[in-house]
Residue frames relative to the residue before (quaternion, step in Angstrom):
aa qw qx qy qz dx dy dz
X 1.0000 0.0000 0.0000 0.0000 0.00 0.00 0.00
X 0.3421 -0.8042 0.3942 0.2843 3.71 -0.60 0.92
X 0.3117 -0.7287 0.5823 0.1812 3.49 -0.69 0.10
X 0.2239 0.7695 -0.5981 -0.0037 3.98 0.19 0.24
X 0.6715 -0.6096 0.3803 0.1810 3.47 -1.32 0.93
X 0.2838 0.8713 -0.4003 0.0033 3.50 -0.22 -0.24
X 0.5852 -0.5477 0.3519 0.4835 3.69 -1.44 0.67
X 0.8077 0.2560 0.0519 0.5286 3.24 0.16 -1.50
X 0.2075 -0.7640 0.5687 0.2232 3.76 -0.46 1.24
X 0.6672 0.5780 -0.2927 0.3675 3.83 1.39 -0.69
X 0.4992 0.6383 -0.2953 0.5061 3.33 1.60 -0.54
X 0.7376 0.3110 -0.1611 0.5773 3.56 0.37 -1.83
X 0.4629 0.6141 -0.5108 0.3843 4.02 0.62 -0.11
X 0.6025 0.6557 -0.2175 0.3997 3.85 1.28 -1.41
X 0.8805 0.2704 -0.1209 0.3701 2.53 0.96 -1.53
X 0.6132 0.4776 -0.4160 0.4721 3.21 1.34 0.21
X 0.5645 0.6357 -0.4054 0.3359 3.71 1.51 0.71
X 0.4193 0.5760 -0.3234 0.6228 2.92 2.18 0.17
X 0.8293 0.2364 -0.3827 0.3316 3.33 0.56 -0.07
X 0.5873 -0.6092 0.1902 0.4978 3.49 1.81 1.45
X 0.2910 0.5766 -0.6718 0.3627 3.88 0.68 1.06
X 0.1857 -0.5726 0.7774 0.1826 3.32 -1.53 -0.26
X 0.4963 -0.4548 0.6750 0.3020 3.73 -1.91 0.70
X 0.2089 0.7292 -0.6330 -0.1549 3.46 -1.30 0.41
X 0.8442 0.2281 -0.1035 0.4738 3.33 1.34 0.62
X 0.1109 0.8460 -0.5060 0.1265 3.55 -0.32 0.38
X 0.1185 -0.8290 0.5418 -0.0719 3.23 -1.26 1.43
X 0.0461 -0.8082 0.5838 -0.0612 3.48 -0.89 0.94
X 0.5503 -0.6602 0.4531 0.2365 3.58 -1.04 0.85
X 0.7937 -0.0423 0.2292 0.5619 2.81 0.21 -1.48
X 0.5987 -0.6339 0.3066 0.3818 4.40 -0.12 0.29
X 0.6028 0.4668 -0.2045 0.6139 3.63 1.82 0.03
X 0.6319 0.6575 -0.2159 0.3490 3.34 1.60 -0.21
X 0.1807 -0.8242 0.3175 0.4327 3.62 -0.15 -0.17
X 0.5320 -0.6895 0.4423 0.2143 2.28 -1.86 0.62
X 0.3091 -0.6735 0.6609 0.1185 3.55 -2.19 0.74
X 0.2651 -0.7657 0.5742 0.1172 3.03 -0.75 1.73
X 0.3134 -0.6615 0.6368 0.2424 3.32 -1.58 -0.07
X 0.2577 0.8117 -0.5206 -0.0604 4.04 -0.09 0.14
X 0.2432 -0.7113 0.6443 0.1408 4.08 -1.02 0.61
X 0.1412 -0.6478 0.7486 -0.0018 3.42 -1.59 1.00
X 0.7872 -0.2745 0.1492 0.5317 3.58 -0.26 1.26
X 0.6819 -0.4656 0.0194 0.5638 4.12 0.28 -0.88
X 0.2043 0.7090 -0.5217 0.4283 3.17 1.43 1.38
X 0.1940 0.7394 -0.6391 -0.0846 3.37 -0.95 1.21
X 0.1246 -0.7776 0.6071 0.1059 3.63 -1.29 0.06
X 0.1907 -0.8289 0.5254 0.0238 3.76 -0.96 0.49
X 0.2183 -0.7584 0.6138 -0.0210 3.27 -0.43 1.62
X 0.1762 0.7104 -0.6744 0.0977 3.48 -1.54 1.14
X 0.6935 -0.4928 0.5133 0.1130 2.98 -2.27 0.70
X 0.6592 0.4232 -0.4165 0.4614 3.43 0.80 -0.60
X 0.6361 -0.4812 0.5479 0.2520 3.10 -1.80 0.71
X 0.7438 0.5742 -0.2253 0.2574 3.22 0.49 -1.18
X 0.4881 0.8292 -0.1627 0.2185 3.31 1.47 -1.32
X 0.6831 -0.2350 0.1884 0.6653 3.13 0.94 -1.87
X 0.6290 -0.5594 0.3614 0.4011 3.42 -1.09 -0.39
X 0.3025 -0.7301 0.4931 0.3638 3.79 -0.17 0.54
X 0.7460 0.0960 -0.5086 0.4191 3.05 -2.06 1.17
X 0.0649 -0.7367 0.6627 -0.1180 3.88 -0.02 1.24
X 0.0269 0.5860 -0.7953 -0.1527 3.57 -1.47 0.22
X 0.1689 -0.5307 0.8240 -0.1039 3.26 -1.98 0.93
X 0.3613 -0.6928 0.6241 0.0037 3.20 -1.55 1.84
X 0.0997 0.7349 -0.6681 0.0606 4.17 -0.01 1.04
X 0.0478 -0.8389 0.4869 0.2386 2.75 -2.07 0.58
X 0.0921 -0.9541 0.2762 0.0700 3.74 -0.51 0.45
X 0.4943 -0.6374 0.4390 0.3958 3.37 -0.70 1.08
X 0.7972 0.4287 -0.3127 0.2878 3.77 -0.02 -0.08
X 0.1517 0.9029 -0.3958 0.0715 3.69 2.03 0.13
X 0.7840 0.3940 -0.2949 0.3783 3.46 0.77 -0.65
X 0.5799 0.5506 -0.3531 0.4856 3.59 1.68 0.11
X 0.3481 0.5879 -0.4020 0.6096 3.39 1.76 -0.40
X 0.8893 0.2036 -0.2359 0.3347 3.26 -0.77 -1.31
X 0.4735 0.5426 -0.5155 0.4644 3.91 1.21 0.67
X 0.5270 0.6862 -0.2569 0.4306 3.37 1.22 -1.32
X 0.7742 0.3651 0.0975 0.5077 3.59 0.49 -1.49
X 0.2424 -0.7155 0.6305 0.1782 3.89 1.17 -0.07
X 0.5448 0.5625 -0.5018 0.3674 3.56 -0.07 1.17
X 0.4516 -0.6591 0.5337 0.2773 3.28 -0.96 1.42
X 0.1076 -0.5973 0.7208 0.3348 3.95 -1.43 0.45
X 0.2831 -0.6924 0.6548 0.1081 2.79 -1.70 0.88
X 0.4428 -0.7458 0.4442 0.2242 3.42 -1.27 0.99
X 0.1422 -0.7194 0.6771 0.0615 3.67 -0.69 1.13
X 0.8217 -0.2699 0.3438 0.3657 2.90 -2.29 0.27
X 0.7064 0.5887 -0.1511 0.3627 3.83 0.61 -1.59
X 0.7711 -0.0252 0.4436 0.4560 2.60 1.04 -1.71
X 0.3440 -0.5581 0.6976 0.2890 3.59 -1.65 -0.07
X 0.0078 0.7264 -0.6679 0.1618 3.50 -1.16 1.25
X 0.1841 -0.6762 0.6957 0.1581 3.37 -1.62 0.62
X 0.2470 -0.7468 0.6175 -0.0038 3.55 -1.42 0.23
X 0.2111 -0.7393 0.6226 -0.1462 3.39 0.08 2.47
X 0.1444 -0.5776 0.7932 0.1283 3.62 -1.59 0.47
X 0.3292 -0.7358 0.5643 0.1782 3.23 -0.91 0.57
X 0.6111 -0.5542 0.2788 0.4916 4.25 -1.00 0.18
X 0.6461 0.3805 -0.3892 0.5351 3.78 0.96 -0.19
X 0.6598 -0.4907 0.4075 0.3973 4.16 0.45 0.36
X 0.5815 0.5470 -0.5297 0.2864 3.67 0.73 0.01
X 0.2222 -0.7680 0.5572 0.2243 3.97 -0.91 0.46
X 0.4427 -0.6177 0.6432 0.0934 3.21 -1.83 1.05
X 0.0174 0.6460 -0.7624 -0.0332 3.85 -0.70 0.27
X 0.2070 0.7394 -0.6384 0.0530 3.13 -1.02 1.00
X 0.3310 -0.7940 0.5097 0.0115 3.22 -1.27 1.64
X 0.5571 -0.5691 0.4142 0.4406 3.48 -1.29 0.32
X 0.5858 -0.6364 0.3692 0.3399 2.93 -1.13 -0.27
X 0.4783 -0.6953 0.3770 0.3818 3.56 0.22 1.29
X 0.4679 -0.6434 0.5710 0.2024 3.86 -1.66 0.39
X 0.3374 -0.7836 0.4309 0.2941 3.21 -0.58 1.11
């Protein structure tokens, strides 16, 4: 499950509701502390936090999804066609990046 750092967990929370996560959790010490989000995409999860300590900022994380080409309408982003595969490529608001791929044919 990734963990990607970030400034604002409520900011990058937005923006990963545009890419059809939902918040299903969120934890805070103390009201000056930061905060660690929980968020789930279908059985995609991923956790966004405030602490420095956590992960390293600008993360990439490999997702995949049956709906890539509404994403990349969603997001004004061209998929481009790799060896593997067709994939887009999201930066999130704190610099971390998302490569997400179709979903391969069985």
């Amino acid at each position: 499950m990734p963990i990607f750092r970030v400034d604002d967990a409520r900011e990058a929370a937005a923006w990963y509701l545009r890419l059809g996560f939902e918040v299903i959790g969120e934890h805070q010490f103390k009201p000056d502390f930061p905060i660690y989000m929980f968020l789930r995409r279908d059985d995609v999860h991923l956790h966004l936090s405030e602490h420095t300590g956590d992960a390293p900022t600008c993360s990439l994380a490999y997702l995949y999804a049956e709906d890539l080409d509404a994403i990349a309408v969603t997001f004004e982003v061209p998929i481009k066609k790799q060896p593997w595969g067709r994939q887009i490529e999201l930066t999130d608001p704190s610099g971390n990046r998302i490569r997400i791929g179709a979903i391969p044919s069985p």
